[in-house]
C-alpha positions as CSV (number, residue, x, y, z in Angstrom):
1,X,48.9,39.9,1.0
2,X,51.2,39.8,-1.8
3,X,53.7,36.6,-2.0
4,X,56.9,36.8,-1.2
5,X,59.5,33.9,-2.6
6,X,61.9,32.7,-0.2
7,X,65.0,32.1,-1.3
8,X,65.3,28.7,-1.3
9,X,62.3,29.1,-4.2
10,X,64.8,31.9,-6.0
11,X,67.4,29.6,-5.8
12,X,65.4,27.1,-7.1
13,X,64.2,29.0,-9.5
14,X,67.8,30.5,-10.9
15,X,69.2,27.0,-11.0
16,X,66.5,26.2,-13.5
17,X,67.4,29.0,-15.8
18,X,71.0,28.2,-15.7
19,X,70.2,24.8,-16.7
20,X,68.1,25.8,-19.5
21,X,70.9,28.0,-20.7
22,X,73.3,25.4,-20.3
23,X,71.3,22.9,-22.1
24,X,70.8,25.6,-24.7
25,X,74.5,26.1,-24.7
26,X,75.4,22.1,-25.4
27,X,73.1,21.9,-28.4
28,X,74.7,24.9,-30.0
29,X,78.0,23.7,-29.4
30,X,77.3,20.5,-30.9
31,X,74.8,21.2,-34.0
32,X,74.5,24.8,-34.0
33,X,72.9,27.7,-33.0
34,X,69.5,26.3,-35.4
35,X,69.6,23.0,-32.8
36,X,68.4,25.1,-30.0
37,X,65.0,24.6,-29.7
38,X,62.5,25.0,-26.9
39,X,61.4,20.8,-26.9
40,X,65.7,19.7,-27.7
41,X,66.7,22.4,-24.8
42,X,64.0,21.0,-22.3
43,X,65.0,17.3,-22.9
44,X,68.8,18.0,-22.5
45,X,68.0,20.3,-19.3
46,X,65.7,17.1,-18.1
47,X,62.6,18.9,-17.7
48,X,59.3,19.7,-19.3
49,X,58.6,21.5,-22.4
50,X,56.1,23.7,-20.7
51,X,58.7,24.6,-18.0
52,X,60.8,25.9,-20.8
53,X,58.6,28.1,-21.9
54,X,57.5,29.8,-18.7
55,X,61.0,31.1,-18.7
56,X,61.6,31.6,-22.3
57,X,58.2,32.2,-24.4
58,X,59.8,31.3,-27.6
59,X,63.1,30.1,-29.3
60,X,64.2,33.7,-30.1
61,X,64.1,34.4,-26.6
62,X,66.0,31.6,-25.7
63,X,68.4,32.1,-28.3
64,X,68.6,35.9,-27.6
65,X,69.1,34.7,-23.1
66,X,71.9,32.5,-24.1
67,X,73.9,35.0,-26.3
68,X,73.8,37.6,-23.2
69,X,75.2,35.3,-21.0
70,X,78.2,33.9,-23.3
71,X,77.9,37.5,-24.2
72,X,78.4,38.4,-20.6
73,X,81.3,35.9,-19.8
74,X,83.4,36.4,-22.9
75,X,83.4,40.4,-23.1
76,X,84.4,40.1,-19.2
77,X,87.0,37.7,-19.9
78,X,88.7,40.0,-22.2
79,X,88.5,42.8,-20.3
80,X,90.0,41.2,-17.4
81,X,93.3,40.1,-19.8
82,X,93.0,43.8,-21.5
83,X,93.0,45.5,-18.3
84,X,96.1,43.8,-16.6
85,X,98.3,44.7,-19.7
86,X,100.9,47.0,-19.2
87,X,100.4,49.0,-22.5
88,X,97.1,49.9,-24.8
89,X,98.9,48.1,-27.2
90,X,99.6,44.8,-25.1
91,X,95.9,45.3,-24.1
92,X,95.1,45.0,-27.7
93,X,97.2,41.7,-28.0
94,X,95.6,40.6,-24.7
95,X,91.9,41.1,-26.0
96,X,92.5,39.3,-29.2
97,X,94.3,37.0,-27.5
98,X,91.4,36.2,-24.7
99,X,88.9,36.0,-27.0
100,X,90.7,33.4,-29.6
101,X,91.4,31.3,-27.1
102,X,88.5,30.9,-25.9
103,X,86.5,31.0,-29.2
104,X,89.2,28.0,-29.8
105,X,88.0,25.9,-26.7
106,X,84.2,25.7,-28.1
107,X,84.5,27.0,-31.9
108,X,81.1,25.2,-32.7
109,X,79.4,27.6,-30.0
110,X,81.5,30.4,-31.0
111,X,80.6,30.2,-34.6
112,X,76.6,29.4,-33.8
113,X,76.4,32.2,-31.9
114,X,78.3,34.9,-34.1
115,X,78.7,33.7,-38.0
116,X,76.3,30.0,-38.6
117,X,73.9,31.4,-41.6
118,X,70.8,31.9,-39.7
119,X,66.8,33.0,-40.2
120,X,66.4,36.9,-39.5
121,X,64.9,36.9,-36.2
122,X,67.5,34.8,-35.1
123,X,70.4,36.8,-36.1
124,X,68.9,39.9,-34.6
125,X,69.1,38.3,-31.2
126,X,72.8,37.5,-31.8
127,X,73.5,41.2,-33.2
128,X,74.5,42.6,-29.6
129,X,77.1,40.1,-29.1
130,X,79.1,41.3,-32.0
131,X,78.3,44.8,-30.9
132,X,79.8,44.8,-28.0
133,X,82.9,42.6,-29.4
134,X,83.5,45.2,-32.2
135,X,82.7,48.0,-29.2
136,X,85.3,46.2,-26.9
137,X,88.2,46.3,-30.2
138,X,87.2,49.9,-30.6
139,X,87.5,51.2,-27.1
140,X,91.6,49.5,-27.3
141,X,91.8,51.0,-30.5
142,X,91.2,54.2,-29.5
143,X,92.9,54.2,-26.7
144,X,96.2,53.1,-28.5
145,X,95.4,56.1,-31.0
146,X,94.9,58.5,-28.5
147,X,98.0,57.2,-26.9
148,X,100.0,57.8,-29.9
149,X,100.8,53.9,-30.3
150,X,98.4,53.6,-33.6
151,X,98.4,55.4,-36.6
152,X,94.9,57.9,-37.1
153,X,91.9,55.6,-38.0
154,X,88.2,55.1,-38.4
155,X,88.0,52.6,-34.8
156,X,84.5,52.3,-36.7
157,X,85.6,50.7,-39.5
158,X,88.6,49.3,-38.0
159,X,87.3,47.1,-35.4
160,X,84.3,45.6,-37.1
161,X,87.0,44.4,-39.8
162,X,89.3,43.2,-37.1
163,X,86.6,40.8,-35.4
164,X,85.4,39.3,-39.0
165,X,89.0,38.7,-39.7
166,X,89.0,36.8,-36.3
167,X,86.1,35.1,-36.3
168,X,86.8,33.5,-40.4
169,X,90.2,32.9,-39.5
170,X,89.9,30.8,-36.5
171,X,86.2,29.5,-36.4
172,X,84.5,30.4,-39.7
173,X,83.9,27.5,-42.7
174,X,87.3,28.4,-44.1
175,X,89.5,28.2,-41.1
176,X,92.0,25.7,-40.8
177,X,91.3,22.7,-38.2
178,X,93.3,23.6,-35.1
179,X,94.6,20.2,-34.0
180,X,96.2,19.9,-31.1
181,X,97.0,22.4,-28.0
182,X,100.8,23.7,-30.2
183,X,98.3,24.6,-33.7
184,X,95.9,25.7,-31.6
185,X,98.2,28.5,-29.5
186,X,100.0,28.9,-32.9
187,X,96.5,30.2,-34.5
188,X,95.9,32.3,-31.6
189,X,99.3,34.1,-32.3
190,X,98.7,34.2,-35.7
191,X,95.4,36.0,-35.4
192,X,96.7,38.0,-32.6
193,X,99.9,39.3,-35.0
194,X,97.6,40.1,-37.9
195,X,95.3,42.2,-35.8
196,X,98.3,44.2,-34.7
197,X,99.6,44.3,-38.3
198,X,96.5,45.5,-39.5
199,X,95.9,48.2,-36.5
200,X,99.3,49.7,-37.5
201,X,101.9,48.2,-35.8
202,X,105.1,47.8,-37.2
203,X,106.1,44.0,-37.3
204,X,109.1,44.1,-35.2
205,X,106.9,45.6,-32.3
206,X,104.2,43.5,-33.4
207,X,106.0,40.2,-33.0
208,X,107.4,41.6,-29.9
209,X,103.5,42.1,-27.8
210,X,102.9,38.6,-29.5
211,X,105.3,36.5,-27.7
212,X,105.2,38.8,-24.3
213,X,101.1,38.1,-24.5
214,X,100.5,34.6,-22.7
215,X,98.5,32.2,-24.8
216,X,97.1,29.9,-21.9
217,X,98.3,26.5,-21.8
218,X,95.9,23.2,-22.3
219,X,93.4,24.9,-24.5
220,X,91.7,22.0,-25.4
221,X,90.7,21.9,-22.2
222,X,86.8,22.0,-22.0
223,X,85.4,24.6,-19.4
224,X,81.9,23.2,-19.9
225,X,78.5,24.3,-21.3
226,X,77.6,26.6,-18.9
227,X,76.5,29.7,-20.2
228,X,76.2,32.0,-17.3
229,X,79.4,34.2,-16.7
């Protein structure tokens, strides 16, 4: 007879990967996507080394099962802000917006997991993330184009461009520190204008979707480590 696990034992079981992933997530927001390793992870998580493992055979698994899940909560995150704008243009501004912020809250883990200078195998496992960031800027974009609210463009080129301009303007090694909550929603508006600039808005407009497009309040504001969505 083959055995069955109750669901207590799932339960069990799925808590124990979300700690892992959350132990996972603290060291990367704290030293970097090159802290997470299988011994670190399984001492923060408060479990053994060897229980690690049966979940995650190696650190680029790990690595790879915590970028889904942030990947998995921040792409829903902006599509949730995206989707409740009025305009394909507003949604644009409500992306960006979504996505600074929140790459604001934890810019360590934003940065491990999408620019920190890292071996190849490690990178590789972060590569989807940026895909689907850059696909998630080019699905706006195009929809803005076919709209007639953007000028004719390569989305392709576009909105790979957009999210490095993003990502070494707010978390990269030359941003500027953001200080407290007021320089923190100013480099979210900032980022947010410059993306619309550079899409093809005209600044007037541009200014305009800035200041309609909420920048949430209390940004400093830690959600936590967790890495599930």
């Amino acid at each position: 007879m083959a055995y069955r696990r109750t669901e207590n034992v799932v339960r069990r079981l799925a808590a124990r990967h979300d700690a892992i992933l959350a132990a996972a997530a603290a060291l990367a927001a704290e030293a970097g996507i090159n802290a997470v390793q299988i011994v670190p992870v399984a001492e923060r998580a408060g479990i053994a080394a060897g229980t690690v493992y049966r979940y995650f055979p190696s650190k680029t698994d790990l690595v790879a099962a915590l970028v889904a899940a942030v990947s998995e909560r921040e792409i829903g995150a902006m599509r949730r802000a995206a989707d409740s704008a009025p305009g394909p243009l507003s949604a644009i501004a409500a992306a960006v917006t979504s996505f600074s912020a929140r790459a604001l809250r934890e810019p360590k883990l934003a940065f491990a997991l999408l620019a920190e200078p890292v071996d190849a195998d490690t990178d590789a496992a972060r590569l989807d993330y940026r895909k689907a960031l850059a696909a998630e800027l080019t699905r706006r974009l195009a929809a803005a184009i076919a709209a007639r609210a953007l000028p004719e463009q390569d989305v392709a080129v576009t909105a790979p461009a957009l999210l490095g301009a993003i990502m070494e303007g707010l978390v990269g090694p030359l941003a500027a520190p953001a200080g407290d909550d007021a320089k923190m929603r100013g480099a979210v508006q900032t980022v947010t204008l410059f993306v619309l600039r550079a899409a093809g808005v005209v600044d007037a407009h541009a200014r305009g979707l800035v200041v309609q497009t909420k920048v949430p309040e209390g940004m400093r504001a830690h959600e936590g480590a967790r890495a599930s969505p």
